[in-house]
C-alpha positions as CSV (number, residue, x, y, z in Angstrom):
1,X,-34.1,26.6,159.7
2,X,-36.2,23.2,159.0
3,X,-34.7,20.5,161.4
4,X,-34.3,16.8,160.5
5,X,-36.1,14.4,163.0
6,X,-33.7,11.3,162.0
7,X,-33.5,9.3,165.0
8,X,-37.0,10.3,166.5
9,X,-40.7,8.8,166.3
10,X,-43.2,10.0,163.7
11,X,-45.6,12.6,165.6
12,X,-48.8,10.3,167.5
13,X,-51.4,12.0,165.3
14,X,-55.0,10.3,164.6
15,X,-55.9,11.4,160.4
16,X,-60.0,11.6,159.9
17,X,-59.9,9.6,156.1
18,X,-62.3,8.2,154.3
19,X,-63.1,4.8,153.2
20,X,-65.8,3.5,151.4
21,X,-68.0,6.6,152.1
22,X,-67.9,6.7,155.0
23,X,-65.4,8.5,158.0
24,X,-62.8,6.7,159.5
25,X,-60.0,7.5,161.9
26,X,-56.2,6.0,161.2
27,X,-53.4,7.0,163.8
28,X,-49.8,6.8,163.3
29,X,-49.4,3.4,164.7
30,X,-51.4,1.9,162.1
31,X,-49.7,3.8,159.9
32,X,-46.0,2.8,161.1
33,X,-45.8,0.5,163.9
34,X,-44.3,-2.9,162.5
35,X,-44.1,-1.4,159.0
36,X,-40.6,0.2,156.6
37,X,-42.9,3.0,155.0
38,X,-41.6,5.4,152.7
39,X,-43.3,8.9,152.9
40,X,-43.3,12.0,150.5
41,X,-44.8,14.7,151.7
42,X,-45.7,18.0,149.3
43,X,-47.0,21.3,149.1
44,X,-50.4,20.2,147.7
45,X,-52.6,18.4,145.2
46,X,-52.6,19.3,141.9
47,X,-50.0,21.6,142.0
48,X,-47.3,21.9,139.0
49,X,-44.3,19.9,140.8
50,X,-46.4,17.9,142.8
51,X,-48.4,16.7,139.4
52,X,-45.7,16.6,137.0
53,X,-42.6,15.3,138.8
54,X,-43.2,14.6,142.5
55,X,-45.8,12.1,142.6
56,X,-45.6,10.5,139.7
57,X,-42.0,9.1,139.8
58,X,-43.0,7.8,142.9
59,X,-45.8,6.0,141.6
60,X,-43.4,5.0,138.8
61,X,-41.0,3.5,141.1
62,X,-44.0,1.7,143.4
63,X,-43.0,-1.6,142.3
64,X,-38.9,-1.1,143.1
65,X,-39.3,0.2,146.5
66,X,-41.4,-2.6,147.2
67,X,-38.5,-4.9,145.6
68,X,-36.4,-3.7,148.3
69,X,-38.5,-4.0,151.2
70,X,-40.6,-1.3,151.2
71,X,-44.4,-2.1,152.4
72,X,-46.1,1.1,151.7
73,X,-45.1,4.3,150.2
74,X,-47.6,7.3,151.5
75,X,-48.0,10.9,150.3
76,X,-49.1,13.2,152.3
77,X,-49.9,16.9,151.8
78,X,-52.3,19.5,154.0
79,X,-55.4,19.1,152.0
80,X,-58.5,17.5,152.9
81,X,-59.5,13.6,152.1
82,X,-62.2,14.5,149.3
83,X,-59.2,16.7,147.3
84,X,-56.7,13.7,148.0
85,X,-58.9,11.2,146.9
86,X,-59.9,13.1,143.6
87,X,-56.3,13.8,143.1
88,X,-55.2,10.0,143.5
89,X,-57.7,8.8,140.9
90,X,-56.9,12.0,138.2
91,X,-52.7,10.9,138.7
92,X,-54.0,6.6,138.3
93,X,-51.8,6.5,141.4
94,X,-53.2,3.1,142.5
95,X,-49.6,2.2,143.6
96,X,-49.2,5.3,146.5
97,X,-51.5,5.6,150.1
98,X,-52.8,8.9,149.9
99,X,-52.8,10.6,153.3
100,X,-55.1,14.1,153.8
101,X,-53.3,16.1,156.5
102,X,-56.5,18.5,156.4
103,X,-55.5,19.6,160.0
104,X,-51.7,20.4,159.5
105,X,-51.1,18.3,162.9
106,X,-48.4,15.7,161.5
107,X,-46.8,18.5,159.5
108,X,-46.4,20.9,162.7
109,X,-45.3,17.6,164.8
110,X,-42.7,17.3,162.0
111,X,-41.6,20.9,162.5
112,X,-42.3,21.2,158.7
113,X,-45.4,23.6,158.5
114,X,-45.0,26.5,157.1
115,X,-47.4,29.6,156.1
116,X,-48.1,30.2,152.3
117,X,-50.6,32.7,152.9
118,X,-48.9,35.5,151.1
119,X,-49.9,33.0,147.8
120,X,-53.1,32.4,149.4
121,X,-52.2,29.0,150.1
122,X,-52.3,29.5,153.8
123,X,-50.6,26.8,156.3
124,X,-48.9,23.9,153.8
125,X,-46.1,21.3,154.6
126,X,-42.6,22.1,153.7
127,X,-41.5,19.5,150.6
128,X,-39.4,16.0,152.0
129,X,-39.3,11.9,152.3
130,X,-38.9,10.2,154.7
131,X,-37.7,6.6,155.5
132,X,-39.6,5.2,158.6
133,X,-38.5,1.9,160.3
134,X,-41.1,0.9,163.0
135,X,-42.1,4.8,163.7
136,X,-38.6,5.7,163.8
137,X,-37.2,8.0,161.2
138,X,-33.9,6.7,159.8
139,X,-33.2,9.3,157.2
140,X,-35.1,12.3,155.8
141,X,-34.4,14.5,152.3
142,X,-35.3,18.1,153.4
143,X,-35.8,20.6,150.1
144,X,-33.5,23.9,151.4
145,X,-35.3,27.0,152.8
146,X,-35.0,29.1,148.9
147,X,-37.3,31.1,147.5
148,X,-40.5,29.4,145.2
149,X,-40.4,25.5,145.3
150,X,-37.4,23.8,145.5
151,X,-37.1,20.2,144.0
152,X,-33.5,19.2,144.8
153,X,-33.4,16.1,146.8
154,X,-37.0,14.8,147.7
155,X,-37.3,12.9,144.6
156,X,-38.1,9.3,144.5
157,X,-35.1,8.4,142.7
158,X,-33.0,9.9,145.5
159,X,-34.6,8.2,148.2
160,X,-34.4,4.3,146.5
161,X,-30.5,5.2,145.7
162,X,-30.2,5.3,149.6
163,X,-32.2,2.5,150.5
164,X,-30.5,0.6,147.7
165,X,-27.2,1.9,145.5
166,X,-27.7,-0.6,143.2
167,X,-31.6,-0.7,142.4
168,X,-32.2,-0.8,138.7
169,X,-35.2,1.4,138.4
170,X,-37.7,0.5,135.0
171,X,-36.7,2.3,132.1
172,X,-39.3,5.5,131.5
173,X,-40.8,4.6,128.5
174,X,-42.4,7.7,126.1
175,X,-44.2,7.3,122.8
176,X,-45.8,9.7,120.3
177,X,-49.0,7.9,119.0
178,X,-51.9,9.2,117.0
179,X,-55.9,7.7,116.5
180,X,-56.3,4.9,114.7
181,X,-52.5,4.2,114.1
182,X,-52.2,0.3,113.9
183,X,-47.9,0.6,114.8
184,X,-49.0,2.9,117.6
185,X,-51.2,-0.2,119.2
186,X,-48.9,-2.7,118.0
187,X,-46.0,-0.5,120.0
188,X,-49.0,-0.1,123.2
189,X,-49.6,-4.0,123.0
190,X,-45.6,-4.9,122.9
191,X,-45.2,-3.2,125.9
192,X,-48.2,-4.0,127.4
193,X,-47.0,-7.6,127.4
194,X,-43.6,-6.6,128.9
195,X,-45.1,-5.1,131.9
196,X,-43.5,-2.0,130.6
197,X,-45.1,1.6,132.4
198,X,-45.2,4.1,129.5
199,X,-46.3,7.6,128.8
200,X,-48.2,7.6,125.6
201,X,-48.3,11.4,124.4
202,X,-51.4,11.1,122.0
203,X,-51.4,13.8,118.6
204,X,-54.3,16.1,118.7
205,X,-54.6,16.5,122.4
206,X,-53.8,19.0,124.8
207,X,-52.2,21.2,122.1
208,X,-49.7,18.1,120.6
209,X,-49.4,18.4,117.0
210,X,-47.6,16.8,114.0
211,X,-45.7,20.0,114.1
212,X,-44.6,18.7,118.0
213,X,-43.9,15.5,116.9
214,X,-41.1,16.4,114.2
215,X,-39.9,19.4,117.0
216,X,-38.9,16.5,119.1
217,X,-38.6,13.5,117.4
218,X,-37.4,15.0,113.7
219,X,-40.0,12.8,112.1
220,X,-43.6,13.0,111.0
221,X,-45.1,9.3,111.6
222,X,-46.3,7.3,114.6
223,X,-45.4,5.9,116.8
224,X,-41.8,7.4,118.2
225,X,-40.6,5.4,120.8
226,X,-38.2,7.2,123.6
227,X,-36.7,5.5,126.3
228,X,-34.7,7.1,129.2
229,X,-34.7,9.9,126.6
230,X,-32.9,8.3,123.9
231,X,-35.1,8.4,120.4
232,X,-35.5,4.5,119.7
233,X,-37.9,4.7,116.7
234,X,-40.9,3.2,115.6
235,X,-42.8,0.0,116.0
236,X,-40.4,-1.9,114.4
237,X,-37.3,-0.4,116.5
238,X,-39.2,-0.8,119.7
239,X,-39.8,-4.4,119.0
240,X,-35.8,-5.0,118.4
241,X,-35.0,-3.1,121.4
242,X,-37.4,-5.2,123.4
243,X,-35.6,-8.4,121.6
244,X,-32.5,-7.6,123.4
């Protein structure tokens, strides 16, 4: 059974990172001491959930926790700083401290190593957050002990909802856009000017066709605007739903 630490210190561990180049040593105080931090920590870098849901609604959310008196948010996963660092620049996580627990020695002082060797992923951390107050943990979200990878209640969205009930997290903004569309820039430059984060799902990469496009959206020109899910339309509709 994986046992919550709420009430106790973060482990006293000292991270090798590195900085400019060059190797550095960070310990926990620096880390924590004085600080409300925020950490996720995950399986490993570029895995599926990690990539697609974990870390990126974090970074989505960067701005909100902050909002609410959050002064860093930090991932951490048992990989080493050179994977870490290419894995913050591939997610343009600018918003999230990145921290390489190559060792596995805050993960076992959290009681929340555990062996993935049988997918030949040997010794990885067990999937939580965390909400630190001056090295003391005040609440922890603990995925259950099931079989594959569990998702349930690490999530970013979980974690602001108990630091703040009422927190009014941005709208997720997705639009289908194709090469030379002047609606699809005109819909990029409105919410650009908003301050509005937005997945732009561009037609002819990774596989996304016209034939995806009217899969999802019913129609075959650019852009489609969604918001929290909800088809809101072209450049036109985007701009009256930005009006209001």
């Amino acid at each position: 059974m994986l046992k919550s630490r709420e009430g106790q210190k973060v482990p006293n561990v000292t991270f090798p990172v590195r900085v400019n180049g060059e190797w550095q040593k960070v310990d926990s105080d620096a880390l924590f001491k004085g600080k409300t931090v925020v950490l996720f920590a995950l399986p490993g870098a570029f895995t599926p959930t990690c990539s697609s849901m974990h870390l990126p609604r974090f970074n989505e959310l960067a701005g909100v926790f902050k909002a609410n008196g959050i002064d860093s948010l930090i991932c951490l996963s048992v990989n080493d700083p050179f994977v870490m660092a290419t894995w913050q620049t591939a997610q343009h996580a600018e918003n999230i401290d990145f921290l390489p627990d190559g060792n596995g020695e805050f993960t076992e002082g959290m009681g929340l190593l555990v062996d993935k060797s049988k997918i030949g992923l040997g010794k990885r951390s067990w999937r939580y957050s965390m909400l630190v107050k001056d090295s003391l943990i005040e609440k922890m979200f603990i995925e259950p002990q099931e079989p594959g990878d569990p998702f349930k209640v690490s999530d970013a969205d979980t974690m602001l909802h108990y630091i703040n009930p009422k927190a009014s997290p941005p709208p997720r903004v997705t639009f289908f856009s194709q090469p030379g569309c002047p609606h699809c820039a005109r819909a990029r430059k409105m919410l650009v000017e908003k301050g509005l984060r937005f997945e732009e799902i561009e037609l002819g990469s990774h596989g996304i066709s016209y034939s995806s496009l009217q899969a999802v959206s019913g129609r075959s020109t650019t852009p489609q605007v969604y918001v929290d899910g909800q088809h809101v339309g072209g450049a036109d509709e985007l701009a009256l739903w930005l009006s209001k």
